[in-house]
C-alpha positions, 0 to 999 in steps of 0.5 A: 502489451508487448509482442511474444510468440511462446505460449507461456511468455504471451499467458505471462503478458496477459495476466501482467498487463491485467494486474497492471490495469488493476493497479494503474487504472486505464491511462496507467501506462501513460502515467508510468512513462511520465514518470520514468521517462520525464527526465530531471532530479528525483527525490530518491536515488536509483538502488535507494532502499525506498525505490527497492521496497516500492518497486517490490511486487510484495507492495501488494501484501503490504498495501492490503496489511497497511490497510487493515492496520489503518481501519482500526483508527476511528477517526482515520476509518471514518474518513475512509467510510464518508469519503473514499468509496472503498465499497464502490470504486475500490479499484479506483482508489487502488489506482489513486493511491499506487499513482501517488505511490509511483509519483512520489518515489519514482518521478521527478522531484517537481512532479512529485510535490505536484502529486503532493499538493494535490493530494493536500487540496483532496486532504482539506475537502475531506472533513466530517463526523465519526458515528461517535460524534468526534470531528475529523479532517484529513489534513489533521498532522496526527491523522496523517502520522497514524496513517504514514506509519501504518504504510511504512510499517506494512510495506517494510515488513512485507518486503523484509518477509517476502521481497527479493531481496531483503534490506540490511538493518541500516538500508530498512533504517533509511526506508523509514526516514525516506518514506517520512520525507513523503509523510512531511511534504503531506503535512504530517508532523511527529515521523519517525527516522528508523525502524525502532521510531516506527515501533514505538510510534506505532504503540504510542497510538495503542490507546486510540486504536478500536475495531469499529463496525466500520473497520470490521466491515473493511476487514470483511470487504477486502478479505472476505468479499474482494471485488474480482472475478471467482477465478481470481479470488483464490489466488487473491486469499493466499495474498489476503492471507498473506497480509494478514499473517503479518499483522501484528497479533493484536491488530488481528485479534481486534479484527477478528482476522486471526484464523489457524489458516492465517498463522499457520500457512499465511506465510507460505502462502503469501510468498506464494501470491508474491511470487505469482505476482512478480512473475506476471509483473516482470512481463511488464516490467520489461516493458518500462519501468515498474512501479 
């Protein structure tokens, strides 16, 4: 943490470094000067929209939306269920997935198919049966395109509602089409180039989409049960409301997600969380530089 003396600057310290510490897990602040500080070729440039969007604070309501929206493919949840741990390291699987999200947008281009590779070695471990009977495997190129577009969707409408700054029609095209260089390197296959391709990507898997127990229980978890302290759960359910509101109304409606709270005042009160966050983030941002 770094060295203040006003009051409020060392409050600001403390709540930064503890949602860093959520995020990154112990050795984050090693893990982010690898990946700011290694110098070489990235695969993004500097002010790229990929960079803005990932760099954003509002990532945080949209990795819970990317989440919700994702549960509600049998397969894809069945693998999240056997596999992921969810219910008993959540913070460990925060940690893994936002090490991966810094790696691939932020660090050099060999450490970041270095990430890659990993995760594909993880990817072809993670096989099984959904309770319907049907197999699964996480290395599956559709799997990964369902997954892919959940995220690019959820972190481009969190950003366009509630970052600082949002992107211009041509800049949340070429999100789309940077974020789908990661999907590719993963293995996924039919990835959509522009924002109209992510619509309609996402509906063409309309049909396959179902709230099972196992989704309704995530659902439950990560709203209504989120693994924190009392004192932060408050200003957690503003940013879960938040997420929530940007679903699509479909989604919230399979998930049993969609409260008068939610479509009333979740847009409030995720700008609200957003900001909180930023503020505390900024603190560590200062530091180095922010993932």
């Amino acid at each position: 943490m770094p060295v203040v003396t006003s009051p409020v600057e060392r409050l600001r310290a403390r709540v930064g470094d503890a949602l860093f510490m959520r995020i990154a897990g112990p050795g984050g602040y090693e893990e982010r000067d690898r990946i700011h500080l290694t110098p070489g070729p990235r695969w993004f440039a500097p002010e790229s929209p990929i960079r803005r969007v990932h760099g954003d604070s509002a990532t945080f309501v949209g990795g819970l939306r990317a989440l919700l929206l994702q549960s509600l493919h049998p397969l894809a949840m069945a693998g999240v269920a056997g596999h992921s741990g969810y219910r008993g390291d959540p913070w460990g699987r925060l940690a893994r997935t936002s090490t991966f999200l810094g790696y691939t947008t932020f660090a050099t281009a060999e450490h970041a198919q270095e990430m890659v590779d990993r995760v594909r070695a993880v990817h072809e471990r993670v096989r099984g049966k959904a309770p319907d009977g049907r197999p699964y495997r996480a290395s599956d190129p559709h799997l990964l395109s369902w997954v892919h577009v959940a995220e690019a969707d959820s972190f481009l409408a969190a950003h366009q509602r509630y970052g600082e700054k949002a992107l211009t029609t041509d800049e949340a095209d070429e999100y789309v089409a940077q974020s789908g260089r990661v999907a590719r390197a993963l293995g996924a296959e039919v990835v959509p180039e522009t924002v109209a391709e992510l619509a309609d990507r996402i509906e063409s898997y309309r049909g396959e989409l179902e709230a099972t127990p196992a989704a309704l229980d995530a659902a439950r978890f990560l709203l209504r049960e989120p693994p924190l302290p009392w004192p932060a759960r408050g200003p957690y359910r503003l940013l879960a409301a938040g997420a929530v509101t940007l679903l699509p109304s479909w989604a919230r409606e399979q998930l049993e997600v969609d409260t008068r709270f939610s479509r009333v005042l979740g847009g409030p009160a995720g700008s609200v969380a957003v900001r909180a966050v930023r503020w505390g983030m900024d603190s560590v941002a200062r530091q180095g530089r922010r993932w």
